[in-house]
C-alpha positions as CSV (number, residue, x, y, z in Angstrom):
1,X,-5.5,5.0,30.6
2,X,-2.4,6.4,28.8
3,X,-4.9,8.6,27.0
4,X,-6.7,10.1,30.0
5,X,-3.5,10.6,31.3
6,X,-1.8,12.5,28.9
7,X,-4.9,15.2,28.9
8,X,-4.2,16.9,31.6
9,X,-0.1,17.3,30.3
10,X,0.9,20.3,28.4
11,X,4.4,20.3,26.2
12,X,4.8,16.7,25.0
13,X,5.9,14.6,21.7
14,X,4.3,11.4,21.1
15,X,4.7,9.0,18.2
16,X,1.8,6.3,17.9
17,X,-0.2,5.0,14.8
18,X,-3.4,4.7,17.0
19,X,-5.4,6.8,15.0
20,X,-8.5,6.9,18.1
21,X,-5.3,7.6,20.8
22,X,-3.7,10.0,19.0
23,X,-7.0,12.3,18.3
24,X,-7.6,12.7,22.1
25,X,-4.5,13.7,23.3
26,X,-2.8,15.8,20.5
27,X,-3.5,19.6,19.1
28,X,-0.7,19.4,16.8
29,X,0.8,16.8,13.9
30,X,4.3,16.6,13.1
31,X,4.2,15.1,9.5
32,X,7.0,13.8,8.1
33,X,7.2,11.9,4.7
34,X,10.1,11.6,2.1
35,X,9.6,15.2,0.5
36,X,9.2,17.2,3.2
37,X,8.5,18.1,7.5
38,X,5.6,20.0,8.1
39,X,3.4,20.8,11.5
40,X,-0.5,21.0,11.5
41,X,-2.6,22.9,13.8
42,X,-5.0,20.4,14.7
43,X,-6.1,16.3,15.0
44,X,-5.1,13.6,13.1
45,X,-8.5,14.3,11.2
46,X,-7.6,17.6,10.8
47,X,-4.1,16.7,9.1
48,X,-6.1,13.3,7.2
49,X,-8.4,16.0,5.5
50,X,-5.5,18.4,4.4
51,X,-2.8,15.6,3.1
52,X,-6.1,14.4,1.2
53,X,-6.2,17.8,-0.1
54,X,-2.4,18.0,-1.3
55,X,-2.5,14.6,-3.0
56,X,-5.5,15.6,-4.4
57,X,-3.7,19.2,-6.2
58,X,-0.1,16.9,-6.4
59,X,-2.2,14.0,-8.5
60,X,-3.8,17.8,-10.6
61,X,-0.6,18.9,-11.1
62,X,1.3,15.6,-11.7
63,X,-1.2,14.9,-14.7
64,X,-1.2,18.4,-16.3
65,X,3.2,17.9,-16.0
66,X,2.6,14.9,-17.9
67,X,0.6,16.7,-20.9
68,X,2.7,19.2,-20.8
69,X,6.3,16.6,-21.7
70,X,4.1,14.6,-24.0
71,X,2.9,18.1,-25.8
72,X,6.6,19.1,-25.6
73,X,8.1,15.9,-26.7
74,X,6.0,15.7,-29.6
75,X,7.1,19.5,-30.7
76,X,10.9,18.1,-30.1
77,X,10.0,15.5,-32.7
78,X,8.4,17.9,-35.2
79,X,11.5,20.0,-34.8
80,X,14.0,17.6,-35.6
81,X,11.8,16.4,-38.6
82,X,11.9,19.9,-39.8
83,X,15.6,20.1,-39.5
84,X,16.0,16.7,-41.5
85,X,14.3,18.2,-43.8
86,X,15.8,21.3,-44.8
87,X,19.2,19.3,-44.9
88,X,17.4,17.2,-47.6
89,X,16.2,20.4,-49.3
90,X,19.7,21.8,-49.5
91,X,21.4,17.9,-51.1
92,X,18.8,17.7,-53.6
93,X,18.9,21.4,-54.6
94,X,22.3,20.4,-55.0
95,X,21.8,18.0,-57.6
96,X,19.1,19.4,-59.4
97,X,20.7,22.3,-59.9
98,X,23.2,20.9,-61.8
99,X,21.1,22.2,-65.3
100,X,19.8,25.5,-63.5
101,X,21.4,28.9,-63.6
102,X,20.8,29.0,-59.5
103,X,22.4,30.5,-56.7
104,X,23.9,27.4,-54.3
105,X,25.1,29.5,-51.9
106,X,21.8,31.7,-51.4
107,X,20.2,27.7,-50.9
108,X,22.9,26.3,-48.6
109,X,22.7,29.4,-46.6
110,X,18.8,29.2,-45.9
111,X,19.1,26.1,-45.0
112,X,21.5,26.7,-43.0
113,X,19.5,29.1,-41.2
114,X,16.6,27.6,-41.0
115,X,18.7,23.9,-39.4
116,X,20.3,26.5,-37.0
117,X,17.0,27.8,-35.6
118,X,15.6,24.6,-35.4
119,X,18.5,23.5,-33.4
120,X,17.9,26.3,-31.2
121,X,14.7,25.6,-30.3
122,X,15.0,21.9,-29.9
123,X,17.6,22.6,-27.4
124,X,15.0,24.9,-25.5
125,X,12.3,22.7,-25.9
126,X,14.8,19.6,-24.5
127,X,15.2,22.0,-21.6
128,X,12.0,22.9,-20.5
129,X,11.2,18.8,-20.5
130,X,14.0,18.3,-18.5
131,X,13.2,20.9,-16.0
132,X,9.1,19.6,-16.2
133,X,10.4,16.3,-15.9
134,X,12.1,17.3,-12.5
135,X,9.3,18.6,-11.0
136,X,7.1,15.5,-11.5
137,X,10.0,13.4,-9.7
138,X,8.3,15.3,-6.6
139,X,4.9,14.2,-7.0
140,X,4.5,10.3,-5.9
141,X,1.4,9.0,-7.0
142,X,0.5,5.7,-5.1
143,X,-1.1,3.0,-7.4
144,X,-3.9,1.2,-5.6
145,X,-3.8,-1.8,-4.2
146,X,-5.3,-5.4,-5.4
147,X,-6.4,-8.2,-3.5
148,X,-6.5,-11.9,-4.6
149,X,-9.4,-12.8,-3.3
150,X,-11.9,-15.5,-4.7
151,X,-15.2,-15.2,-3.5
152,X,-16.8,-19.0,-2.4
153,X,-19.7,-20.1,-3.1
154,X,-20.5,-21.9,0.2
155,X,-22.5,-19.9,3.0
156,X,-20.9,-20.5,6.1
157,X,-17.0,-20.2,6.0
158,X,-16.5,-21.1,9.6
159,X,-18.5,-22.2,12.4
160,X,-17.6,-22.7,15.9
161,X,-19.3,-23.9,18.9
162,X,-18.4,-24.0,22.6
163,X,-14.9,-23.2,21.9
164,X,-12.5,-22.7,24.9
165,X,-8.8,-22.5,24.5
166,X,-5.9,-23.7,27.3
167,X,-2.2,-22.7,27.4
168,X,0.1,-24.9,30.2
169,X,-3.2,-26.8,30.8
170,X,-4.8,-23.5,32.1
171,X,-8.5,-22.9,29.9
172,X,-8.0,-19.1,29.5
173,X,-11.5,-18.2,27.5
174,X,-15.7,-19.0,28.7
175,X,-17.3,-21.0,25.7
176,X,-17.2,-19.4,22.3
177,X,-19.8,-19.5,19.9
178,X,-20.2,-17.9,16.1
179,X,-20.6,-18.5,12.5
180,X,-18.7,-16.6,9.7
181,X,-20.7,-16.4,6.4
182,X,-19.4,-15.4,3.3
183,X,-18.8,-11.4,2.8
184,X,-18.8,-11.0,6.9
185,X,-16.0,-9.5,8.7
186,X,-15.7,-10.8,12.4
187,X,-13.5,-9.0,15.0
188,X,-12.2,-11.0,17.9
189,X,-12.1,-8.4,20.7
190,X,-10.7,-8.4,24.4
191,X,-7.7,-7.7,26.1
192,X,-4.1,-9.0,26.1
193,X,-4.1,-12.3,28.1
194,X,-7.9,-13.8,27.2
195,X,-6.3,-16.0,24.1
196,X,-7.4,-14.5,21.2
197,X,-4.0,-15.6,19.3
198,X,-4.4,-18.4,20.9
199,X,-8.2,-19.2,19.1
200,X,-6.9,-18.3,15.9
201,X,-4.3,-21.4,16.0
202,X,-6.9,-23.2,17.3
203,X,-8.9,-22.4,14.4
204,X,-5.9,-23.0,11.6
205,X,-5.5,-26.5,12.9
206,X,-3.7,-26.8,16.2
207,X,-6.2,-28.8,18.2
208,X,-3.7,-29.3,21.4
209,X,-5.1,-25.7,22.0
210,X,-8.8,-26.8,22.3
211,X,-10.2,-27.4,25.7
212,X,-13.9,-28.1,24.6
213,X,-16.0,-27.0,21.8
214,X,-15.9,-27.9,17.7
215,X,-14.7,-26.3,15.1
216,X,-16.1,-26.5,11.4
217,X,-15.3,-25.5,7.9
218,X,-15.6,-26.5,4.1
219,X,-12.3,-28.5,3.4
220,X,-12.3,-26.7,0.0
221,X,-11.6,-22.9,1.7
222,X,-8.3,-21.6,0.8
223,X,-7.3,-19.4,4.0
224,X,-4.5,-17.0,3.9
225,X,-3.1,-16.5,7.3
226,X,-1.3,-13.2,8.9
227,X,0.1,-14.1,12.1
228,X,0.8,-11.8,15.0
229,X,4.7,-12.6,15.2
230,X,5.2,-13.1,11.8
231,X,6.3,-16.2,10.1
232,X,10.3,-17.4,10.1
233,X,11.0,-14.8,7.8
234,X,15.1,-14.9,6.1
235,X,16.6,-15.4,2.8
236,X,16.1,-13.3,0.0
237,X,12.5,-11.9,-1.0
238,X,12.6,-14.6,-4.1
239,X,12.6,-17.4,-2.0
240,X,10.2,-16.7,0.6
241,X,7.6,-15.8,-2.7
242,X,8.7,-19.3,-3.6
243,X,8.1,-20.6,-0.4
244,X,4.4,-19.4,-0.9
245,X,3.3,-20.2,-4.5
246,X,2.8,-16.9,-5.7
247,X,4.5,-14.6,-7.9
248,X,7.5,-12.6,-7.2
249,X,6.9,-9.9,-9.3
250,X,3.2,-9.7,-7.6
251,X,4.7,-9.6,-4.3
252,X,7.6,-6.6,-5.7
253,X,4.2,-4.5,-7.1
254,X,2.5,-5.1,-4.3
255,X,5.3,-4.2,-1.2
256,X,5.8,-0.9,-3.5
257,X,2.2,0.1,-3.3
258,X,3.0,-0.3,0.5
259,X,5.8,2.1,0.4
260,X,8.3,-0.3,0.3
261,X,12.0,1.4,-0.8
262,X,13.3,-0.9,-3.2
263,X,16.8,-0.5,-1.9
264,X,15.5,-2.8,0.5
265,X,14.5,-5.7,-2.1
266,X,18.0,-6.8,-2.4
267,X,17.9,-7.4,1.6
268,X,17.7,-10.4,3.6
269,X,14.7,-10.6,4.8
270,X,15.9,-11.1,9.3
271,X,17.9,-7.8,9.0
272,X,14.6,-5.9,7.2
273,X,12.8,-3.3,10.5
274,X,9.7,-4.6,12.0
275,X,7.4,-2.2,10.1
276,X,9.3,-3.9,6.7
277,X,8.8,-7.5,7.9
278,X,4.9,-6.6,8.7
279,X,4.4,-5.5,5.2
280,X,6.3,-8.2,3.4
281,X,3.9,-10.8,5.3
282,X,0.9,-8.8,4.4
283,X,1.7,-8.2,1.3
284,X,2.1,-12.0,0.7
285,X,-1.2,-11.9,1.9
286,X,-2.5,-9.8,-0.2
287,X,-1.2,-12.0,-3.5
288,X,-2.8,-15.1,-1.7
289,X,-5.6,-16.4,-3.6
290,X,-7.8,-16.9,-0.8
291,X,-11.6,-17.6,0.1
292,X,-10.9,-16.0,3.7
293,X,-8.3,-14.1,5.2
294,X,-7.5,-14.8,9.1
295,X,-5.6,-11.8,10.3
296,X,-3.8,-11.5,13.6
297,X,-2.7,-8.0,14.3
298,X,-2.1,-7.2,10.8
299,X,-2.0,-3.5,11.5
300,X,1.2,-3.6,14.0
301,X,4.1,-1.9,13.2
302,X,2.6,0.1,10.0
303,X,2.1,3.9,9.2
304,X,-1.3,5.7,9.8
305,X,-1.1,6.1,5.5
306,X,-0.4,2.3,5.4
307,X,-3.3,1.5,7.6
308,X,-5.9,3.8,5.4
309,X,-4.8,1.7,2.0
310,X,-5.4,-1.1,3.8
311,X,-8.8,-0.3,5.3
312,X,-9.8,1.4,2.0
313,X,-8.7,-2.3,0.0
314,X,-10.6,-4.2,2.4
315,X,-13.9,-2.0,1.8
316,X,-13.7,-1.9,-2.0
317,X,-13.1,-6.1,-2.0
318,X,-15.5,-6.3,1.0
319,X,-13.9,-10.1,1.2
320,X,-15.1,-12.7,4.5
321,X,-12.1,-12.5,7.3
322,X,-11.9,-12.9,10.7
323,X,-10.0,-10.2,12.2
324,X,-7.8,-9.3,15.9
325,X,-6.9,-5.8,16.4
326,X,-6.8,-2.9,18.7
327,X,-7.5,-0.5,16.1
328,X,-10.6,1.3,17.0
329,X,-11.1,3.3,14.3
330,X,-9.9,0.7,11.8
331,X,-12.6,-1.9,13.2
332,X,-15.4,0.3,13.2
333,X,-15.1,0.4,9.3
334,X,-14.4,-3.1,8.5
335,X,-16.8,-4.9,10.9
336,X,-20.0,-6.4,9.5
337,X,-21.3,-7.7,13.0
338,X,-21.2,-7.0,16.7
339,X,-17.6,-7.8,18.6
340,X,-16.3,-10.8,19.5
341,X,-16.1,-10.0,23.2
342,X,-13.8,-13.2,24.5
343,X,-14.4,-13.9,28.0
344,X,-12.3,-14.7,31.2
345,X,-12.5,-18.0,32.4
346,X,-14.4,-18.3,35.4
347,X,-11.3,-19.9,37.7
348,X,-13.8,-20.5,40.9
């Protein structure tokens, strides 16, 4: 609706992460990141393809920097041996000389030269990896993301039969039926209202929730859970790691692969943005081990870039979850069956 509307206005800004949305109703991109602002003529596809390009030449260049210090470190090196080395030559001409008819002075005075031009060109070679080393500080290379998940062994992670879900005593959903075998990816789909969140809880163990139907699954699946509102989240980042058996430094890795400032670390974790809190939760979810991963929302609140490492993660893994969102673009790649569709309760 907001979409169709907004085709037929001229002269607006608007700021969404809805990849599908945004690619209808805009003919420019504002990007902003930590470097730099720059407009593109164009979609969101049009800017994905060109900030693909530029990583690509940054990561080119970024690498070539690199040889370049190490090949300049390593002539800083051979420099300063050289200079140890003509002192050396000058203290035991010294001392051999003792017997010989030889000029010191002529010896101390080459080596003298020869430390002095040395010196020089160390200090120009320190320089130039100084001035290298400054330019790499502008290329940020994003290391690529891991998932913990353990692959199980049983067929059928989840089956459900005849489900219907009540809120107050109201039954919001018609009967529910589907099996989730290992290596699918199910998407609950409909809109707001029809108790999708509501299914999920169902499905993690709140049975006051059920108004018919069976749920079933192995008692030995380990499921890692993103909810929609997140989970209590407070206290330092060390405790709530603690709080979920799994490792801090894991958790630190993987929040900085998510472009998470590490100013922000030191934090508590109720004063952290929305966008922070969503990542800290999926990034615990991420360092889960886990045989399948129920996510509620889990793109809410993050970055188009944020919601590409994620989608790219989840096809490389290709691990069983069962999924909400209203990311169209992001379901259409993940999905390994036909939607979901919840129904409305008949109420005649």
């Amino acid at each position: 609706m907001v979409a169709d509307y907004l085709k037929h206005k001229q002269g607006f800004i608007v700021v969404s992460h809805d990849r599908h949305f945004v690619d209808q109703v805009i003919d420019h991109v504002l990007s902003i990141d930590r470097a730099k602002i720059q407009l593109f003529a164009g979609n969101y596809e049009t800017w994905a393809a060109e900030f693909e390009r530029e990583n690509q030449s940054e990561l080119e260049e970024k690498q070539h920097l690199q040889k370049e210090i190490g090949r300049l470190k390593s002539s800083a090196n051979q420099i300063e041996r050289w200079a140890g080395n003509a002192e050396g030559q000058k203290n035991q001409s010294a001392k051999s000389d003792q017997h010989a008819n030889l000029d010191k002075g002529f010896i101390g005075h080459k080596a003298a030269k020869v430390m002095k031009r040395s010196k020089n060109t160390l200090r120009r070679t320190e320089k130039d990896i100084e001035q290298k080393q400054s330019l790499l500080k502008n290329v940020d290379e994003v290391a690529p993301l891991k998932l913990n998940y353990q692959r199980p062994h049983q067929n059928y992670l989840l089956q459900v039969h005849d489900l219907r879900v009540q809120r107050n005593g109201l039954v919001l959903n018609e009967p529910l039926s589907f099996n989730l075998k290992r290596d699918q990816r199910l998407i609950l789909f409909g809109p707001n209202g029809l108790g999708k969140t509501t299914i999920i809880k169902a499905i993690m163990g709140d049975k006051r929730l059920m108004a018919g139907g069976t749920i079933t699954m192995p008692s030995s699946i380990h499921i890692s859970y993103l909810t929609q509102s997140f989970e209590v989240l407070q206290g330092s980042i060390q405790h709530y790691a603690q709080q979920f058996g799994i490792e801090l430094n894991d958790l630190l890795n993987t929040l900085r692969k998510l472009g998470f400032e590490r100013s922000a670390f030191t934090e508590d974790l109720s004063d952290l943005s929305m966008g922070q809190k969503r990542k800290v939760s999926l990034a615990r979810s991420l360092c889960e081990k886990a045989n399948l991963y129920i996510w509620d929302e889990p793109l809410n609140y993050l970055d188009v870039i944020t919601r590409k490492q994620i989608q790219d993660l989840i096809l490389k893994n290709q691990p069983a979850m069962l999924i909400i969102d209203h990311d169209k673009d992001f379901i259409e790649a993940v999905k390994t069956a036909p939607l979901l569709a919840i129904q409305p309760a008949d109420t005649k």
